[in-house]
C-alpha positions in Angstrom: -14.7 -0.2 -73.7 -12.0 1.8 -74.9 -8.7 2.4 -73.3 -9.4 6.0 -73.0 -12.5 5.5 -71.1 -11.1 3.5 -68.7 -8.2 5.5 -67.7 -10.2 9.1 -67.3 -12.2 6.2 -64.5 -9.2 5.5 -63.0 -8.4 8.7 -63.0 -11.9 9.7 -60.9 -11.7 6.9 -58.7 -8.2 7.2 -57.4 -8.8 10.6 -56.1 -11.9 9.0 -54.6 -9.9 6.2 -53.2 -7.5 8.2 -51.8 -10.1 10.5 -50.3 -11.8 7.7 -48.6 -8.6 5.9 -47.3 -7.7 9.3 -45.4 -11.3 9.7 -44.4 -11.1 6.1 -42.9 -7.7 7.0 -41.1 -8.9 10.1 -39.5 -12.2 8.4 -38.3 -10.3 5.4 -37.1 -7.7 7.8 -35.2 -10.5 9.8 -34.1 -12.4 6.8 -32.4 -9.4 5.8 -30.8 -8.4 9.2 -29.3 -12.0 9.4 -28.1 -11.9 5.8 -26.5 -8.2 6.8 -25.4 -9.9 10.3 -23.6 -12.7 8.1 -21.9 -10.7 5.8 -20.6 -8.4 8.6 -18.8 -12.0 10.2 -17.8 -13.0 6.9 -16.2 -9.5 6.1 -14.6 -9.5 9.9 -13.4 -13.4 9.6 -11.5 -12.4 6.0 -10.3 -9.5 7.9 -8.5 -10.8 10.3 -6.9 -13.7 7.8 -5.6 -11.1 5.7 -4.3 -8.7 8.3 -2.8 -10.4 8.9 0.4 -10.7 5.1 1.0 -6.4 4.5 0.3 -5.9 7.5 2.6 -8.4 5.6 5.5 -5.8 2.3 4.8 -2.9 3.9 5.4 -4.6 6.0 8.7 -5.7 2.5 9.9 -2.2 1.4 9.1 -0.8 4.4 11.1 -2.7 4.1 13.7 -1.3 0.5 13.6 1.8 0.9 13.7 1.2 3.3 16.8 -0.2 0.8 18.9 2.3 -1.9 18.3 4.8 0.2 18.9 6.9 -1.3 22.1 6.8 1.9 24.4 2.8 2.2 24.2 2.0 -1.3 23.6 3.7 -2.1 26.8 1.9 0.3 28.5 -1.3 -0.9 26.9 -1.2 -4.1 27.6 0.0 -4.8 31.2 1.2 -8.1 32.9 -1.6 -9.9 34.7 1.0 -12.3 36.1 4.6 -12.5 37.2 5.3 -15.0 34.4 7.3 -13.3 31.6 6.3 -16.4 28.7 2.8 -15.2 29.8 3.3 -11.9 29.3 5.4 -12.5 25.9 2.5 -14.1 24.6 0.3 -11.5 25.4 2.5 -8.8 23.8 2.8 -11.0 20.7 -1.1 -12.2 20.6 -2.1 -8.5 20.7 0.4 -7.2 17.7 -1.1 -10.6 15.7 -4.7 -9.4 16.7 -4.1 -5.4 15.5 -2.7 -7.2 12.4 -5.7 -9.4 11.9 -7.9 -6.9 12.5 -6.1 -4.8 9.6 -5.4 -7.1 7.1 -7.5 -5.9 4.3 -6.0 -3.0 4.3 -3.4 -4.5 2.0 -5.8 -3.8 -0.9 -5.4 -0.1 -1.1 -1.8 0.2 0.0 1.2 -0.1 -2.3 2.7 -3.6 -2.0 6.2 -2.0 -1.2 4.3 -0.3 1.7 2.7 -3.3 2.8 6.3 -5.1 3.2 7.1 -2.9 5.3 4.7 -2.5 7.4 4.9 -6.3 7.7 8.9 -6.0 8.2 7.7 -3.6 11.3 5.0 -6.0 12.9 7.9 -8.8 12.7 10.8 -6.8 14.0 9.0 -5.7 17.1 7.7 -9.4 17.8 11.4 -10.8 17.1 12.4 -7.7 19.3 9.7 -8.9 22.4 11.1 -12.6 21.9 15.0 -11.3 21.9 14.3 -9.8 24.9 12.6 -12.6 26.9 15.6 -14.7 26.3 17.6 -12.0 28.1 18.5 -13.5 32.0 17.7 -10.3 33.4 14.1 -10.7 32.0 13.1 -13.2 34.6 9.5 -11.5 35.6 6.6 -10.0 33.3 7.7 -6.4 35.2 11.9 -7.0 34.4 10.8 -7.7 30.4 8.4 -4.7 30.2 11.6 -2.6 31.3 14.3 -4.8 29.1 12.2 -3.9 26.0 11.3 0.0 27.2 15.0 0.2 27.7 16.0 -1.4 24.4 13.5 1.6 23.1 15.6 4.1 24.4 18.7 2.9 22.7 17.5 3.0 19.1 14.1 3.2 17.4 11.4 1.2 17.0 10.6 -0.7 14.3 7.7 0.9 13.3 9.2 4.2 13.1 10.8 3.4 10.3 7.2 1.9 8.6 5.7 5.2 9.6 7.9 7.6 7.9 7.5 5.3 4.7 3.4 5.6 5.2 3.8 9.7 5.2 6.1 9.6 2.5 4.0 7.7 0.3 1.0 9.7 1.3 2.4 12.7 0.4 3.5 11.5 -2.5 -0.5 10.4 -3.1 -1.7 13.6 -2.8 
């Protein structure tokens, strides 16, 4: 073959090879934007599918945080004895049985959320067991009005669990 003849093929086939590289990067760009756009699609439908089920968690978790809240759990859950270790127990075994009851909420809450709401339920059982230690709570009836007064002196616990939840739900939606 002459020398001639081989260059005017190079000289076809480069343009071809060229042609074919871009073709190839454009195709390969192209399948991954597309995979790239069905992946947001997917992300997008899964969450707006899951977005009524996170907004139930953090209404359970609200309506949590109500209940063990010290001024309405006291008056939810009422002394059947004099005995203020009774009663103590009682207040505790009902903020561990709201908890228990709620616990898989945790899925569909933010883990920084979660904390707190965990910081809460401790603070107001520490808060319970501070006060029972007090002399002046020597009866069920004299530690129901220890811990009510304790409430009127500075906030409860899961107050400050409660603002987080709205904040983050607003931030949600």
């Amino acid at each position: 073959m002459d020398s001639s003849r081989i260059i005017d093929l190079l000289l076809f086939a480069i343009p071809s090879l060229i042609t074919g590289l871009i073709a190839y990067y454009f195709f390969k760009e192209h399948t991954k934007n597309e995979d790239g756009r069905r992946r947001f699609l997917l992300q997008k439908d899964l969450e707006v599918s899951a977005l009524p089920t996170r907004l139930q968690a953090y209404e359970r978790m609200t309506l949590f945080l109500e209940r063990i809240a010290p001024s309405k759990l006291l008056l939810r859950v009422a002394p059947t004895s004099s005995d203020k270790n009774t009663y103590e127990a009682m207040l505790i075994q009902a903020i561990e049985s709201e908890f228990e009851h709620n616990l898989a909420q945790q899925i569909y809450v933010s883990e920084q959320c979660w904390s707190i709401i965990n910081t809460a339920k401790n603070a107001t059982i520490q808060l319970i067991r501070k006060a029972s230690l007090l002399e002046k709570a020597d009866t069920a009836d004299k530690l129901r009005e220890v811990v009510l007064t304790e409430m009127l002196e500075r906030r409860a616990p899961s107050d400050l669990a409660l603002s987080f939840i709205k904040d983050e739900v607003k931030n949600i939606l």
